[in-house]
C-alpha positions in Angstrom: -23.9 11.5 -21.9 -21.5 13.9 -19.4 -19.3 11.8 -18.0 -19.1 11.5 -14.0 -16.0 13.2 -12.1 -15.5 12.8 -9.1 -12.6 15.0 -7.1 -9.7 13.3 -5.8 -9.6 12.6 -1.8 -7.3 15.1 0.2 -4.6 12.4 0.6 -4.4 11.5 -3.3 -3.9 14.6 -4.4 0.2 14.5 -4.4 0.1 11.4 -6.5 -0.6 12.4 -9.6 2.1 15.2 -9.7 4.6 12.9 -8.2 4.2 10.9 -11.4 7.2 10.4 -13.8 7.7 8.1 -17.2 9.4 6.2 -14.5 8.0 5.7 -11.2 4.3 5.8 -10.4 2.6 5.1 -6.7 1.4 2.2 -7.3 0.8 -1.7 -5.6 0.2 -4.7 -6.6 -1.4 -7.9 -5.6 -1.7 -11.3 -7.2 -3.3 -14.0 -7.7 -2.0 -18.1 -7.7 -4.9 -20.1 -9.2 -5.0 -24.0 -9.6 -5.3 -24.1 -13.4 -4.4 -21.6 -15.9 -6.1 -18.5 -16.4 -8.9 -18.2 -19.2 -8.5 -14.6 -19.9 -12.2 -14.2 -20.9 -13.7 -15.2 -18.0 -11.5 -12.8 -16.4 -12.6 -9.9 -18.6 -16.1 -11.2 -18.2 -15.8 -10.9 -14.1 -14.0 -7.7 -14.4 -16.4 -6.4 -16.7 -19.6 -7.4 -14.0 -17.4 -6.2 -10.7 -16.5 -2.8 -12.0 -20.1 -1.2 -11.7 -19.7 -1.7 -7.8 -16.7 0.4 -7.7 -17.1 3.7 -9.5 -13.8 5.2 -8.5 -12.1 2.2 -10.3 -14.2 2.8 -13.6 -12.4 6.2 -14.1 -9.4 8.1 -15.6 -7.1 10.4 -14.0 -7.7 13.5 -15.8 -5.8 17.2 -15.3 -8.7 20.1 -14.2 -7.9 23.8 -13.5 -6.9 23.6 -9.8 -6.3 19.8 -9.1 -6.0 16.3 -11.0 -9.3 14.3 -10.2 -11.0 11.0 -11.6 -13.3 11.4 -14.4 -16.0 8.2 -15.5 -13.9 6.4 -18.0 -16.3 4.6 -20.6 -13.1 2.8 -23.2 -13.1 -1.0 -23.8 -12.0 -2.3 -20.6 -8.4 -4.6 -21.3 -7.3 -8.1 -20.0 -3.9 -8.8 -21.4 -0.9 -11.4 -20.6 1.8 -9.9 -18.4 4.2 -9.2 -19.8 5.9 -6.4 -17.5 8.0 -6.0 -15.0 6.7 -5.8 -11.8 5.3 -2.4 -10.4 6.2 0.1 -13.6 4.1 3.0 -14.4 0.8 2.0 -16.4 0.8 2.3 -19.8 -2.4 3.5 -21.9 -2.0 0.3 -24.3 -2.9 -1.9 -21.1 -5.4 0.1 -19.4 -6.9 2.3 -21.7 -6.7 4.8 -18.9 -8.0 3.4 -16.4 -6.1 3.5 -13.0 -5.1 -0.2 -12.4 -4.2 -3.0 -14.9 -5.4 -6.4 -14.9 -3.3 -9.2 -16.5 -3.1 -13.1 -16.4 0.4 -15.1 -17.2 -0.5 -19.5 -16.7 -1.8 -19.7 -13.2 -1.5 -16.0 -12.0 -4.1 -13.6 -12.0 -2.0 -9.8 -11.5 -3.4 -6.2 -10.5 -1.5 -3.4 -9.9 -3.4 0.0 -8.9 -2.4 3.8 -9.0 -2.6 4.8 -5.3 -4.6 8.1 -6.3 -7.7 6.0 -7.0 -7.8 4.1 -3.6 -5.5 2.6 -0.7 -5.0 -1.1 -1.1 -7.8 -1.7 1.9 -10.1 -1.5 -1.3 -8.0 -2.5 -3.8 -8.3 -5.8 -1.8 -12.1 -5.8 -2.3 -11.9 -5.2 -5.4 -9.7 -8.0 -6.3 -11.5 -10.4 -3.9 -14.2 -9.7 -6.1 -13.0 -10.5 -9.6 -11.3 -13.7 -8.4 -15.0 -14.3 -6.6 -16.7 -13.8 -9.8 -14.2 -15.4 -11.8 -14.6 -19.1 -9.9 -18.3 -18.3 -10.1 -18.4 -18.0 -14.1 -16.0 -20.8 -14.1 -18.4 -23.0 -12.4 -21.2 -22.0 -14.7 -23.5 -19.5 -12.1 -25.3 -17.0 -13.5 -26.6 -15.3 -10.1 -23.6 -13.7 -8.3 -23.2 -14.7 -4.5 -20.8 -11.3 -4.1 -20.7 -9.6 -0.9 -22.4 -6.7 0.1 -19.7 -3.9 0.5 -21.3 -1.2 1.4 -18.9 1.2 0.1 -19.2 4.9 -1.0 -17.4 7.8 -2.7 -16.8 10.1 0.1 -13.7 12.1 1.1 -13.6 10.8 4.5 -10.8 13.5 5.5 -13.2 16.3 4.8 -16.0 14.4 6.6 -14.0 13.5 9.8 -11.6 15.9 9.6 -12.0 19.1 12.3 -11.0 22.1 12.1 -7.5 23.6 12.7 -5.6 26.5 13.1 -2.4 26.9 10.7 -0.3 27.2 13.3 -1.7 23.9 15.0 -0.1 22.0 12.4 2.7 19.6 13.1 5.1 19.6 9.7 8.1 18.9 11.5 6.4 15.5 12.2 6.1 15.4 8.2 9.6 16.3 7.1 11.4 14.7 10.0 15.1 14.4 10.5 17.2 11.8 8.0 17.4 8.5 9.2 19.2 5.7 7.7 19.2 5.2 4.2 18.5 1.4 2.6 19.8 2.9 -1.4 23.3 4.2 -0.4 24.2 0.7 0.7 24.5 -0.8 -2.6 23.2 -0.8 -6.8 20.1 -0.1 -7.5 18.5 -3.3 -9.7 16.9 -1.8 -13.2 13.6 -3.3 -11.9 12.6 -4.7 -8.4 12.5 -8.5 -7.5 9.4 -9.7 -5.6 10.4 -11.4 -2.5 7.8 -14.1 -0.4 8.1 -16.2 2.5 4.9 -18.1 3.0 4.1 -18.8 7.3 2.2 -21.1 9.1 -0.3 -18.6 10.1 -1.3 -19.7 13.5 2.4 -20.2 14.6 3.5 -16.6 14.2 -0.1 -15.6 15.7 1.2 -18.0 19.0 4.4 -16.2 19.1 3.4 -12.8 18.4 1.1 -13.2 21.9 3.6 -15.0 23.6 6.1 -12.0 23.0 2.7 -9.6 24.0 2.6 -8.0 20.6 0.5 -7.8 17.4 1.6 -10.1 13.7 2.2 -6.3 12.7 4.6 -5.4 15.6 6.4 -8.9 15.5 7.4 -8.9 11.7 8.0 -5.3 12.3 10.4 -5.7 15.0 12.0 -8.5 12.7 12.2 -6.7 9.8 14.2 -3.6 11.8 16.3 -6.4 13.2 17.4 -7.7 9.9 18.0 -4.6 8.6 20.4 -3.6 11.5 22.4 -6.4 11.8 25.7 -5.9 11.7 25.8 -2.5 11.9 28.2 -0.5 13.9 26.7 0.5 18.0 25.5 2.8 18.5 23.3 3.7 15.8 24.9 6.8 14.3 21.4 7.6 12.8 17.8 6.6 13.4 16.4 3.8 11.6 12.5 4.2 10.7 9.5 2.3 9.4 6.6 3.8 7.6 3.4 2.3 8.2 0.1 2.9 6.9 -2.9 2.7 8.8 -6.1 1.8 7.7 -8.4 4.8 9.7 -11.7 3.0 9.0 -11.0 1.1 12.2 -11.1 4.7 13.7 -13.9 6.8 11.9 -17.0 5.8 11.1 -16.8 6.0 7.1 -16.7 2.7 4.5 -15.2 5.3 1.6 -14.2 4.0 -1.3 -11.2 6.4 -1.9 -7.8 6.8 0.2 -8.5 6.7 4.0 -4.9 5.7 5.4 -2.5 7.3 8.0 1.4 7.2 7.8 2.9 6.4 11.0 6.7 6.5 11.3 8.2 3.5 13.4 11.5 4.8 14.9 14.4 2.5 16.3 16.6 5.4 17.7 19.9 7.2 17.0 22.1 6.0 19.9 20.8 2.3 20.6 22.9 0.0 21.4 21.2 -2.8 22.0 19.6 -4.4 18.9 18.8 -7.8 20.3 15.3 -9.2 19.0 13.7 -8.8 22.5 14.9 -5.6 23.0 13.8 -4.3 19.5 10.3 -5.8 19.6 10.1 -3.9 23.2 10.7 -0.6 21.1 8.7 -1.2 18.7 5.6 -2.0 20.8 6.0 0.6 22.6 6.4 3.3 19.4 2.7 1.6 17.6 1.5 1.8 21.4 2.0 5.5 22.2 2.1 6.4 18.4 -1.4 4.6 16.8 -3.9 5.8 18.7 -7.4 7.5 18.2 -5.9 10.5 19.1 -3.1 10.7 16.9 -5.0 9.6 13.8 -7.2 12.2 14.5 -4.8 14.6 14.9 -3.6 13.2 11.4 -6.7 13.7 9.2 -7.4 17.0 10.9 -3.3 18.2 9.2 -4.6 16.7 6.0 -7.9 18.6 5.9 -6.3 22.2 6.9 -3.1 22.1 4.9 -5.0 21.0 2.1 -8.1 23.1 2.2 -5.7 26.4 2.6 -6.8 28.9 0.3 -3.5 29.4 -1.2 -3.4 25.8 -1.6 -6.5 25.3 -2.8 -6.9 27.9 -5.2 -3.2 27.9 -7.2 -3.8 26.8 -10.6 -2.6 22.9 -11.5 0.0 24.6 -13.9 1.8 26.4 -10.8 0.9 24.4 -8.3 3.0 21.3 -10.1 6.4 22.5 -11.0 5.7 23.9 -7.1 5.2 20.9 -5.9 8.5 19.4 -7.3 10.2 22.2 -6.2 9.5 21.6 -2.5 10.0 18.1 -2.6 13.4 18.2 -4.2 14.4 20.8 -1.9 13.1 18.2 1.3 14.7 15.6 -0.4 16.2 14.5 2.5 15.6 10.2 3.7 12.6 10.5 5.5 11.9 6.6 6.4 14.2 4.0 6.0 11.3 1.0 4.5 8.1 1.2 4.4 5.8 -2.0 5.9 2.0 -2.7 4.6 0.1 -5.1 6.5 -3.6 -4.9 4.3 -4.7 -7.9 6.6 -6.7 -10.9 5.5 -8.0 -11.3 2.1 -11.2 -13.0 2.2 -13.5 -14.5 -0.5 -16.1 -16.9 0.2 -15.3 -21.0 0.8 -16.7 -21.7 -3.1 -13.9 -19.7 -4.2 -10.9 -20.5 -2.4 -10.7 -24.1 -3.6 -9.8 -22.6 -7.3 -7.0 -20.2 -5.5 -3.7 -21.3 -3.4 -3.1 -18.1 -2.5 -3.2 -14.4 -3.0 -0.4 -11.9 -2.3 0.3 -8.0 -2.1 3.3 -6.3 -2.9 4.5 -2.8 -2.1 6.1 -0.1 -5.0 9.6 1.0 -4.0 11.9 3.8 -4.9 15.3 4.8 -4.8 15.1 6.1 -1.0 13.4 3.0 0.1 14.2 0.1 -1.8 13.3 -2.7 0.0 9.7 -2.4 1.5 7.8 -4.6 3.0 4.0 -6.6 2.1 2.4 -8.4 4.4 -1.3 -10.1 4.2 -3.3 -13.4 5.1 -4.9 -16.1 2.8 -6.5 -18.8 4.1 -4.1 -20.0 6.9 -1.2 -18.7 5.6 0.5 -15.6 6.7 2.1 -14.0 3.4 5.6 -11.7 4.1 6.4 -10.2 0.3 9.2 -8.5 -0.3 9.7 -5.3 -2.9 13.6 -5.8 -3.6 14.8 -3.3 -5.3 18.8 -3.8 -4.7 21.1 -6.4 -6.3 21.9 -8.0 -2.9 19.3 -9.6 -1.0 21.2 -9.8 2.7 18.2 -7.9 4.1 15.0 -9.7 2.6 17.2 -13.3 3.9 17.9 -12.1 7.3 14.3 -11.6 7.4 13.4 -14.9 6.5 15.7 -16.0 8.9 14.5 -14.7 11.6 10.8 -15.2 11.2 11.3 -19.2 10.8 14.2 -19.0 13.7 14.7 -16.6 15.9 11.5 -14.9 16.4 9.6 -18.5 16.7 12.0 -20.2 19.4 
């Protein structure tokens, strides 16, 4: 039987060729169950969830002009973890596929390869093995899973409009440097994960009180930890990337990438880095910055600059030394951290009394080191940190001020 391909989305493409033996795009999320882990009732839900999500049951394969996913049909794999976290997958625990699942006592890990999907549905996904997995515990043989209602689409094609080349905003893409996390201090040979566990509906009160979103709060106290102490004015910009989901703008329930990157900028020249004053900024920057508008504008750059014949048609073997070229040459600090908020993870009430909680965790890289998880299980508002420095004076200052500061 001819195995199913199916072409990457417009935003995945880069992934692949930014692969290295050492550092991969990938995230991770995990799992804190209240007993240990029986590894084949894992496989066994795995095994039953992965029909429902086709892009997952794939490989990343090399065609003429671009990588894409091609139907992947090898004994799916279930091992203990024994990896550090967030390190390129290896063949020997995925047999290709483009995530890794993996148990160690009470935790249930999986870490995805951002060219398959954005962690929205990497979410799903997981929601759904650890949904399956209670349910085989429990002895049910009729699956209570959710309807999804997902589908293999490349949204940026579908809801992207057309554009003229000269329309396009790059500048906006490469940017100017801002302030750097890695030249502060030594690298670590592999990151630390980082989490501070919050009273969900306390940070909810005080985001409102303040007139902001959870996102714009932690944001505002992550920029503040990251600046304190620094000399004033700020002799360069500092600047968060954030993804947005753009399902909440286009209608579309794809099952590949569908995410915006918005950059978050505290400005070269401020000198006032007071909470209140940096939560003001902030606000304002997601206000004027995420908009319908704007993530338009966004997919409709992705579909031109992608879909450009002399893009489209240069052969993989050209277009991927090319590619590494360019980005060397533009290898300037584009974003200083990068923060994730994937929202609430949900599975239904039958479940959650086998589970504690369930976290997400960014990748890093030697330009931004420390980055920045967030999500919500049950009443608890997860912050996860991706440490990838020997000192931790940022990820505690955050701490701090989330259970002092930004609460009083």
């Amino acid at each position: 039987m001819k195995a199913k391909r199916y072409p990457l989305d417009l935003s995945a493409l880069a992934y692949p060729m930014m692969r290295t033996k050492r550092t991969e795009s990938n995230y991770r999320f995990s799992a804190e169950m209240r007993a240990e882990v029986d590894p084949h009732i894992l496989i066994e839900s795995l095994c039953e969830v992965l029909p429902r999500y086709p892009v997952f049951r794939t490989r990343v394969a090399a065609s003429f002009f671009w990588h894409e996913l091609k139907e992947n049909h090898a004994p799916l794999l279930v091992k203990e973890d024994d990896r550090h976290p967030l390190q390129p997958l290896r063949k020997e625990d995925t047999n290709g596929y483009p995530f890794r699942l993996a148990y160690k006592g009470e935790q249930v890990v999986l870490e995805v390869f951002h060219a398959v999907t954005d962690a929205n549905v990497a979410s799903l996904f997981f929601a759904d093995i650890l949904t399956r997995y209670t349910e085989i515990n429990e002895g049910i043989d009729e699956s209570e899973l959710p309807e999804r209602a997902l589908n293999v689409e490349d949204a940026f094609l579908l809801c992207g409009k057309k554009k003229k080349l000269c329309e396009l905003s790059l500048k906006s893409y490469n940017g100017d440097s801002v302030y750097a996390l890695g030249k502060r201090g030594k690298y670590r040979d592999y990151p630390e994960l980082l989490s501070l566990e919050l009273p969900l509906d306390e940070v909810k009160a005080a985001a409102k009180k303040c007139g902001v979103t959870i996102t714009e709060y932690v944001a505002a106290a992550y920029l503040s930890a990251i600046t304190q102490g620094e000399p004033l004015p700020l002799k360069k910009a500092v600047c968060l990337f954030i993804p947005i989901d753009l399902r909440r703008f286009f209608k579309t329930q794809t099952m590949q990438n569908f995410v915006a990157f918005e950059r978050i900028f505290l400005p070269k020249g401020e000198s006032d880095l007071s909470f209140e004053r940096v939560l003001s900024i902030v606000h304002e920057e997601f206000s004027s910055k995420i908009t319908a508008q704007n993530m338009q504008s966004h997919v409709d750059d992705v579909r031109r600059a992608l879909t450009l014949p002399i893009v489209k048609y240069t052969p993989l073997f050209i277009k991927q030394p090319l590619f590494k070229l360019v980005k060397c040459l533009l290898n300037k600090v584009r974003q200083t951290a990068i923060l994730s908020n994937v929202g609430r993870i949900e599975l239904p009430e039958r479940a959650m009394k086998y589970i504690k909680n369930v976290k997400f965790f960014l990748n890093n890289g030697k330009n931004a080191p420390v980055n920045l998880a967030v999500n919500t299980f049950g009443d608890t508002l997860n912050i996860n940190v991706t440490n990838g420095l020997e000192e931790r004076d940022i990820p505690n200052r955050l701490f701090a001020i989330l259970t002092s500061q930004g609460r009083k």
